[in-house]
N, C-alpha and C positions, 0 to 999 in steps of 0.2 A: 837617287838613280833616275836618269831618265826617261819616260814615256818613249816607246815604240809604239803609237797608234797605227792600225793597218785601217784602209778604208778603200772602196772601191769607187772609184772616178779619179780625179784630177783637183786640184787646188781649185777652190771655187764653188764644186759642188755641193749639195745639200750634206752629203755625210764629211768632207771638209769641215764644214760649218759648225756643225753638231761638235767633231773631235776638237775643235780651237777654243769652242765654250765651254764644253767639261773639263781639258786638259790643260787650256790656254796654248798661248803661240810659242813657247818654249818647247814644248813637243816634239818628239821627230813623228811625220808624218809620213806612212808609208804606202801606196797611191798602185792600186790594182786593177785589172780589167776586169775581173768578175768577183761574184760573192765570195766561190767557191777558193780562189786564190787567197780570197780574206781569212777564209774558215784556215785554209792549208798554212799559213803566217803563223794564226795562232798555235794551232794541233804543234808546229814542228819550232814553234819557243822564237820565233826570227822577230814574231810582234809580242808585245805584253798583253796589249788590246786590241780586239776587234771590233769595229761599227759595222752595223748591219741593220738596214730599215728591215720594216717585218710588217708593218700594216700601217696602210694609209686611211682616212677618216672617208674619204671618195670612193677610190679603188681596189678597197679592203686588201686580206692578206695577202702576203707574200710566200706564198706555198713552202718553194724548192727552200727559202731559206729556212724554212723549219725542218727540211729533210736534212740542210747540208749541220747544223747546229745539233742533230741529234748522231748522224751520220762522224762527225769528228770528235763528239764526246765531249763537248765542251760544255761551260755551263755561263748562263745569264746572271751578271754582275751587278746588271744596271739596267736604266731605260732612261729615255729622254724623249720629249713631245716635242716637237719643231712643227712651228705656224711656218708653211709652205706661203711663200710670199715671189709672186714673178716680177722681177723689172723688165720693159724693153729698154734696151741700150744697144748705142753705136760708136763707132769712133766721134773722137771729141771734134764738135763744130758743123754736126750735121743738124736738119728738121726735119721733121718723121714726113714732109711733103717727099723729101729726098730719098728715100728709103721704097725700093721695089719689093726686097723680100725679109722675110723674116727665120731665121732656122733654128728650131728646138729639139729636145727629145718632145717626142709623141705626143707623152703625157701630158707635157707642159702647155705644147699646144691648141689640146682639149682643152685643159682647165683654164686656157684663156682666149677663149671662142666668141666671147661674148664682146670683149675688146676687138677683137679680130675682122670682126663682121664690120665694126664701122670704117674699116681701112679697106674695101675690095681690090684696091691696088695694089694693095701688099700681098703679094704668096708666103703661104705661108711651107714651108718644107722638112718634112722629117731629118734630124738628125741623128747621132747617135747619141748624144749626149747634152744638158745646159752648159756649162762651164766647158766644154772643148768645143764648142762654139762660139763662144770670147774669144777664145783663148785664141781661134785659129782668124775669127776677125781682125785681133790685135796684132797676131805676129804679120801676116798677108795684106795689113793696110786695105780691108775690106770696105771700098764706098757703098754705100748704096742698100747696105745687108745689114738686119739686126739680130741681135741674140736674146730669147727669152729666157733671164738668167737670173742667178740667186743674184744680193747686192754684195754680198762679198766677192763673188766675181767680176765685177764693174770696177770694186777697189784693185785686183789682184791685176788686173789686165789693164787698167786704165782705158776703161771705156767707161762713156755717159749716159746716163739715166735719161731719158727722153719723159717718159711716164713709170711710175711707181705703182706697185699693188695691183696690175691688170688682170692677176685671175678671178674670176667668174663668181666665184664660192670664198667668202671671208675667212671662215674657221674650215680652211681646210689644213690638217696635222696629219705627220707623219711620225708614226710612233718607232725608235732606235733602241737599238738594244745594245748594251757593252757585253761583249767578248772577252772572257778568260780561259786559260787553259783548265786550272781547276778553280773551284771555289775561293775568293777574296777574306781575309779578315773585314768584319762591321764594324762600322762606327754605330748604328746602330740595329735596333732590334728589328728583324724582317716583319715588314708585313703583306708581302705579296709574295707569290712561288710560280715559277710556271713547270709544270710537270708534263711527264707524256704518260698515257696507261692506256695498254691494250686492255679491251673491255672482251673478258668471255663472252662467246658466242650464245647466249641462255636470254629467254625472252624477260625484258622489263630491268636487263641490269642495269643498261642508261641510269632510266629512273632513278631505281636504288641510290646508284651510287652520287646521283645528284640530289636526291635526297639526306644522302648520309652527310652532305658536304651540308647542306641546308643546316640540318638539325647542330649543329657543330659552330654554325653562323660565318663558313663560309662565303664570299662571293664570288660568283663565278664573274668577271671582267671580258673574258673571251676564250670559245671555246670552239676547236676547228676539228673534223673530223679527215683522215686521210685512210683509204683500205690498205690492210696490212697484206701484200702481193703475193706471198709463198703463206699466206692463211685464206681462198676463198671466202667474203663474207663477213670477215672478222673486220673492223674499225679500228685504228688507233685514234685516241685525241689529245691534242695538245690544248693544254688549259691554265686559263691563270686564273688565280684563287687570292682574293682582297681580302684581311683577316686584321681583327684587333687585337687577339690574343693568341701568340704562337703557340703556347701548349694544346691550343683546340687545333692551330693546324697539325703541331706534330702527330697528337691522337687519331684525326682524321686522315694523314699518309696511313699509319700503320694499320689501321684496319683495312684502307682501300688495297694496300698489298697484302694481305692476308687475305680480304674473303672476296675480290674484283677482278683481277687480272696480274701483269706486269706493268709496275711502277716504274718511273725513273724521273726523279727529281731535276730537271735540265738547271733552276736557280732559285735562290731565295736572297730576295732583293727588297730595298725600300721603295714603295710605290710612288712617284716623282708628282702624281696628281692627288696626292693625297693632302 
């Protein structure tokens, strides 16, 4: 059966990139404006899969997608660590002398400021996006203008790499999570979960319960705090829990919904850095 991957950007982009190496290029790729349109694919069966970045190594979390993932009811299949890597590129047969501006999403060109500064000729200009900035180079016969872009993108639009590797920070990763409607059959044994649990409002239950996780030989990987809105006070947190032995995690869910708060288990995956 075929893959239906849903992903938010355009052919080119980093969540592009990610669904062609998990799924390969036989896939159908399904190409959205927002996260939330991704989450909504899956929930309503139109994609198999969902990509959704969730935390950068820079920029840290991705909030709202941990709202819209728990928000649709779906559960983490997977994960994948992508080394964020910027080409500038232009149409073919230009020299970065030729090049007045340069136009990125935001991000991309913060995290390549350090390159940037040696060009003061170049402007640099907020887009909306990397890859529809190729893209709209390529279709518009853009002189003059570069796009700071994944290198898949360069392939997809046929534009040229001027300079490779320009961001700032080497090991910058952005960590992806696969999207299912319910839980996957394993190939193998999980050893990572990412769960959410509202934590009763009683003093030192953090602790406890990050103790209970300790003694059990847990690891905590990442743990984000968001207020629960219609509870003043009250925290939920989303956490991922690195483990060797899954009877210690099963053991340690059941007591944490029994004597902690409300549990709900979002995935139980194999950890892709392990």
């Amino acid at each position: 059966m075929k893959q239906m991957i849903a992903i938010q950007g355009i052919p080119g982009s980093f969540h592009h990139q990610v669904a062609i190496q998990e799924y390969g290029r036989e896939a159908e790729i399904l190409t959205f404006s927002t996260f939330e349109e991704v989450a909504k694919a899956v929930f309503k069966e139109e994609a198999t899969v969902g990509v959704m970045a969730i935390e950068n190594s820079i920029a840290g979390a991705i909030l709202p997608n941990y709202d819209l993932i728990d928000r649709y009811g779906l559960k983490i299949i997977g994960e994948y660590y992508l080394s964020i890597s910027h080409q500038f590129m232009v149409l073919p047969g230009q020299k970065i002398e030729d090049i007045h501006e340069v136009r990125s999403h935001p991000m991309a060109l913060l995290q390549c400021k350090a390159f940037l500064n040696h060009y003061p000729e170049i402007k640099p200009i907020d887009d909306i996006d990397t890859a529809t900035v190729a893209k709209r180079i390529s279709e518009q016969k853009l002189k003059g203008v570069a796009a700071i872009a994944s290198e898949i993108a360069a392939e997809i639009y046929n534009l040229e790499i001027l300079v490779s590797d320009i961001q700032s920070v080497k090991s910058n990763f952005t960590r992806f999570i696969f999207l299912g409607k319910t839980a996957q059959p394993k190939d193998q044994t999980p050893n990572k979960a990412s769960i959410k649990i509202t934590i009763q409002n009683k003093a030192g239950s953090l602790a406890r319960l990050l103790t209970h996780f300790n003694n059990l030989h847990l690891d905590l990987s990442k743990i984000q705090s968001i207020p629960v809105i219609e509870k003043p006070w009250e925290y939920a947190f989303f956490i991922d829990l690195v483990f060797d032995n899954y009877h210690d995690y099963h053991e340690a869910m059941r007591v944490a919904k029994a004597e902690f708060g409300e549990l709900k288990i979002l995935g139980e995956y194999h950890n892709r850095k392990a």
